[in-house]
C-alpha positions as a printed Julia matrix, in Angstrom:
306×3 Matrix{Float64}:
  -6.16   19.08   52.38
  -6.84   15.27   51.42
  -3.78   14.2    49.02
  -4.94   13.0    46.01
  -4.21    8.98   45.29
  -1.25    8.03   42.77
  -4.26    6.46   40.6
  -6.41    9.71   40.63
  -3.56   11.6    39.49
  -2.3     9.15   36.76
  -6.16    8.76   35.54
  -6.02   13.05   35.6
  -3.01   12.63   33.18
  -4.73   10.39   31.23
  -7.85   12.53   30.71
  -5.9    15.58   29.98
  -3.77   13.69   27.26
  -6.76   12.09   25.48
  -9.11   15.22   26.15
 -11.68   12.61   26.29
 -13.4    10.53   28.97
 -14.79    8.11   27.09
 -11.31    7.5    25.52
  -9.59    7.82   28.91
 -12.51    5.3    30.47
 -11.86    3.02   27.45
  -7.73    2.78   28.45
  -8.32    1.98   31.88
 -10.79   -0.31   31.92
 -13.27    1.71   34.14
 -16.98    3.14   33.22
 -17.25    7.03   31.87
 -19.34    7.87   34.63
 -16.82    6.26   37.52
 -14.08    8.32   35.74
 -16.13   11.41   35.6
 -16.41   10.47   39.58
 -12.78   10.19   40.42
 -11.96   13.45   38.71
 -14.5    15.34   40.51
 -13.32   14.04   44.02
 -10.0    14.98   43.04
 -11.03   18.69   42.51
 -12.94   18.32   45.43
  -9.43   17.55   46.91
  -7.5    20.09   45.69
 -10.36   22.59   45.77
  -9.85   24.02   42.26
 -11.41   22.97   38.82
  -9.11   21.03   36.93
 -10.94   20.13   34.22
 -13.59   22.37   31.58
 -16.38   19.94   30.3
 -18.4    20.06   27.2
 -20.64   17.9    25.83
 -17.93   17.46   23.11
 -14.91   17.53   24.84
 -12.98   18.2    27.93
  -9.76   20.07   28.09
  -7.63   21.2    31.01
  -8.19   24.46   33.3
  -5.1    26.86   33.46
  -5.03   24.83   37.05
  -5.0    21.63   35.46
  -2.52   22.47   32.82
   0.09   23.84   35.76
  -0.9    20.79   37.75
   0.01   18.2    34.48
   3.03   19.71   33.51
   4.5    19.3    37.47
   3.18   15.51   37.36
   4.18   14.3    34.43
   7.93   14.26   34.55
   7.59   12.95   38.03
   5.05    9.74   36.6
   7.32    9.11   33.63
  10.04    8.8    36.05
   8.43    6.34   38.48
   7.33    4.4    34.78
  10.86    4.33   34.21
  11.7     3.07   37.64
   8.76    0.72   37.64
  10.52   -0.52   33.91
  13.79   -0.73   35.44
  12.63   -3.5    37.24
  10.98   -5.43   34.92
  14.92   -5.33   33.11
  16.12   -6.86   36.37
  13.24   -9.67   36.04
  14.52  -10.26   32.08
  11.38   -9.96   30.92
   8.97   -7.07   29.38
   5.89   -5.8    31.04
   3.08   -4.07   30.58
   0.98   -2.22   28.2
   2.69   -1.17   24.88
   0.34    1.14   22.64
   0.86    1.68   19.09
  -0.36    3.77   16.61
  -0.34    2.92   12.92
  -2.55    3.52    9.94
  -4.36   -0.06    9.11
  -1.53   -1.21    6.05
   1.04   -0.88    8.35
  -0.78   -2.71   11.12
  -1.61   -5.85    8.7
   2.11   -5.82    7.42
   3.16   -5.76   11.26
   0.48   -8.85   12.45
   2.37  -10.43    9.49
   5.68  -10.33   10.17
   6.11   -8.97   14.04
   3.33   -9.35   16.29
   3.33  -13.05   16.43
   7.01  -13.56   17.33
   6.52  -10.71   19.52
   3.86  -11.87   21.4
   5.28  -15.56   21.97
   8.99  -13.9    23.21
   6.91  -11.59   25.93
   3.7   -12.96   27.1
   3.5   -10.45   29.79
   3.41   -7.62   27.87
  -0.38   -6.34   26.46
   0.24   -4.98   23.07
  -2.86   -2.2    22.02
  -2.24   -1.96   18.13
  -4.45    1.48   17.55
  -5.25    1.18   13.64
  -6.18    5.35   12.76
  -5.61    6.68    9.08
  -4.92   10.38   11.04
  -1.29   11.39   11.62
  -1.47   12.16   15.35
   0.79   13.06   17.65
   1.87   10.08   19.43
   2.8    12.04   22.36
   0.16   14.06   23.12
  -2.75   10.86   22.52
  -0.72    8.49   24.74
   0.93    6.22   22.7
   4.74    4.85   22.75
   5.55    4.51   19.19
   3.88    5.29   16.14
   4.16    3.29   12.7
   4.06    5.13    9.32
   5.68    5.96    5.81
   9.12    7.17    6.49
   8.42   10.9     4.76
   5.46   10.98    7.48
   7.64   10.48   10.69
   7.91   14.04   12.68
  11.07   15.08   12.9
  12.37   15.31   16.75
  11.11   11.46   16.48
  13.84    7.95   16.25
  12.87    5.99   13.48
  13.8     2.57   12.82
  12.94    1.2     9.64
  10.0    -1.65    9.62
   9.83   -2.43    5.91
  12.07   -2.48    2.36
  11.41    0.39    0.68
   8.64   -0.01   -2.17
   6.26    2.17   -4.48
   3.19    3.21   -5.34
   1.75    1.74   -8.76
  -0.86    2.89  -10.85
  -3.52   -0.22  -11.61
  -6.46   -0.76  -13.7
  -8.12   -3.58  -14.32
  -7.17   -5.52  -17.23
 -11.14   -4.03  -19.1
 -10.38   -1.1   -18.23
  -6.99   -1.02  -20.0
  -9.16   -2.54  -23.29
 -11.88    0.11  -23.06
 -10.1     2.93  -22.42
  -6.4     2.27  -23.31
  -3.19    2.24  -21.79
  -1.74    5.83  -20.27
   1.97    6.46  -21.96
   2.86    9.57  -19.08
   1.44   10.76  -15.83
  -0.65   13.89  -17.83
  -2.23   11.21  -20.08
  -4.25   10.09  -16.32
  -5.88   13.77  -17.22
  -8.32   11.8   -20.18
  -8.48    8.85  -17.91
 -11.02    8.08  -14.66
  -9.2     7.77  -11.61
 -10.69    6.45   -8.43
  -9.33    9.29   -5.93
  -8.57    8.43   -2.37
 -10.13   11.0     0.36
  -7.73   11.43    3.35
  -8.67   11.85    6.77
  -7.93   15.11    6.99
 -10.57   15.93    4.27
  -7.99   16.61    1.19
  -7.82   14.43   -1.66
  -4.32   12.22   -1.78
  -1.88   13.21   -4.83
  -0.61   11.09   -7.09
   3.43   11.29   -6.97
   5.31   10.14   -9.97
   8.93   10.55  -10.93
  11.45    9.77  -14.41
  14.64   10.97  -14.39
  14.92   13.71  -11.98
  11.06   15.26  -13.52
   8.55   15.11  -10.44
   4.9    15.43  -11.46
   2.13   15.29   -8.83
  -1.43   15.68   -9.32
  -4.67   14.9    -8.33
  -6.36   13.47  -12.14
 -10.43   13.33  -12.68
 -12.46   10.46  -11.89
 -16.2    10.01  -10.65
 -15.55    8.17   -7.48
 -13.51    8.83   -4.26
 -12.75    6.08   -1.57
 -11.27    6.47    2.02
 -10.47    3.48    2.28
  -7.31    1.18    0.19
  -9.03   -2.19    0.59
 -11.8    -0.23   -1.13
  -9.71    1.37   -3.65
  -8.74   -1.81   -4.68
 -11.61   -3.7    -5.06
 -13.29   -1.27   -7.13
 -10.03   -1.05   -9.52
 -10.61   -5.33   -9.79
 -14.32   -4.05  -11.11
 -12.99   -2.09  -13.76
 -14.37    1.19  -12.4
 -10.78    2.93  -13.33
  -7.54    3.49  -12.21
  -5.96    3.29   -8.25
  -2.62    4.4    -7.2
  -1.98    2.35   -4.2
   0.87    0.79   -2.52
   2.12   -1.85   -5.08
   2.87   -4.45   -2.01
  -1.04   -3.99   -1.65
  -1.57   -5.64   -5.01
   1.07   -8.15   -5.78
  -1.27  -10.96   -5.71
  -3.55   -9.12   -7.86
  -1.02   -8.53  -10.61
   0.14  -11.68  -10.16
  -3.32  -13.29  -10.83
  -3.78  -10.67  -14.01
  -7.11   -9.42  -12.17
  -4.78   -5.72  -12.01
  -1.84   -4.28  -14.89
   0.33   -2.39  -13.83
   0.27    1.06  -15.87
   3.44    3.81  -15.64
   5.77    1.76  -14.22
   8.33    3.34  -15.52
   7.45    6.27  -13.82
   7.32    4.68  -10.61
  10.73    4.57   -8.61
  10.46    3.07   -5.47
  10.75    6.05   -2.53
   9.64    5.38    0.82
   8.83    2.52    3.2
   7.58    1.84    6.79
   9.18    3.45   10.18
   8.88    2.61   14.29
   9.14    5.75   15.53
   9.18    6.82   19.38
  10.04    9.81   20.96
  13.7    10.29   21.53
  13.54   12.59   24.86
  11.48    9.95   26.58
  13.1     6.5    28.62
  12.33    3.94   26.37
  10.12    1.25   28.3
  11.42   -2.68   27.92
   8.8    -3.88   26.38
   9.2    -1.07   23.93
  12.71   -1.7    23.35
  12.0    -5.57   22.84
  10.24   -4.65   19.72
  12.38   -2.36   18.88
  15.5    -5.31   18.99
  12.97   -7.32   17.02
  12.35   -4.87   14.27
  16.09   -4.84   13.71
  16.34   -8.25   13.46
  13.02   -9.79   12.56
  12.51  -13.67   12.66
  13.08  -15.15    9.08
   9.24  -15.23    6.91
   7.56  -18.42    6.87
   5.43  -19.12    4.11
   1.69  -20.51    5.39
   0.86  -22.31    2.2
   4.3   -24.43    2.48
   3.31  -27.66    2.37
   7.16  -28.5     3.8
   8.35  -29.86    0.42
């Protein structure tokens, strides 16, 4: 029997992990259809079917799934040794993938990515913006970004951001058409503009006062999936957001948003890097990781230098 070529194997893994060629094609760099090729000369190779293909989807055979889990350990650990070496060179390497949902990737562009990619021109960084929790694992990715309380919980976090809260806001006509709510149930008599997660469920609204949770989901005739969204439509007076009050600062600070149940508003989570802790941590992983923990010191834009 033929062996099977490093590359064939790693692009198997690949395909397995993303249960997708088009995915897997897009990661590589190479065409669906050339992919499709390589992974039918390797069962050619091996002389068993490795792979079951849909028009949907494609999914490892019992074969394939026996063959992965013997081939992974062994390419993590020639990664690792691969990684080793780029520490002996000083610098980072590579591809680093991350997965965050889009606020987190803005804040990051903001405050990280630029040092980041100035300190380590070799390494590629693929920021993957998706409003899903996935499992970083499993799609391919080394870390993940999200709100602490979303982190799994065999994952290392490192925290990314100050804590802060989410704020109810209306727009400054709303609050004179409809009045000002005094407690979370008042939001009942009130039109909210409800946020539709990817997952299909409506997000709740979380408030807190002295040790008395209340979380609901209140009426309103329009639901957004998206914050930006949210937002905007809050500026037009079309009713009331709860979003992430870092999201609106300028807004408030402008008067085009109020800020409504403050009080009832405790700040209570923030943004984690989070990677897999049974995994060797790749260099150019571990460079942002170094950088998170001590981030380069914020530079105003608009300074003039005054």
């Amino acid at each position: 029997m033929e062996k099977p070529s490093l590359a064939d194997l790693e692009a198997f893994a690949l395909v397995a992990a993303e249960r997708s060629f088009r995915r897997a094609a897009d990661l590589t760099g190479v065409s669906r259809s050339a992919l499709s090729h390589r992974m039918k000369k390797l069962e050619q190779q091996m002389g068993l079917r490795l792979l079951n293909r849909t028009t949907r989807s494609v999914s490892p055979t019992g074969a394939g799934l026996r063959l992965l889990q013997r081939i992974e350990p062994v390419l993590q650990n020639l990664n690792a040794a691969i990684d080793t070496l780029a520490d002996e060179r000083g610098t980072p390497s590579g591809t680093l993938r991350i997965n965050a949902d889009k606020g987190a990737a803005r804040m990051m562009l903001d405050r990280i990515i630029p040092t980041y990619l100035e300190r380590y021109p070799d390494v590629a960084l693929d920021l993957v913006c998706d409003g899903r929790l996935v499992d970083i694992v499993e799609q391919g990715f080394d870390a993940g970004v999200r709100l602490a309380e979303a982190v799994p919980q065999d994952m290392i976090a490192v925290r990314l951001s100050d804590r802060f809260r989410f704020l109810a806001v209306a727009a400054p006509d709303y609050v004179n058409r409809f009045g000002m709510p005094a407690v979370p149930d008042d939001l009942q008599n009130h039109r909210s503009i409800r946020q539709r997660l990817p997952s299909g469920k409506r997000y709740r609204w979380e408030f807190e006062k002295r040790g008395q949770e209340i979380a609901l989901d209140p009426p309103g005739p329009l639901t957004l999936n998206d914050n930006d969204l949210i937002i905007e439509a809050a500026i037009r007076g079309l009713g009331i957001a709860y979003v992430p009050e870092t999201t609106v600062n300028d807004h408030l600070a402008a008067g085009r948003l109020v800020a409504l149940l403050e009080d009832w508003c405790p700040p209570d989570s923030g943004l984690m890097l989070y990677y897999p802790g049974h995994r060797h941590v790749p260099a150019a992983l571990r460079a942002l990781i170094n950088l998170v923990k001590a981030p380069p010191p914020r530079v105003d834009a608009r300074s003039d230098g005054s």
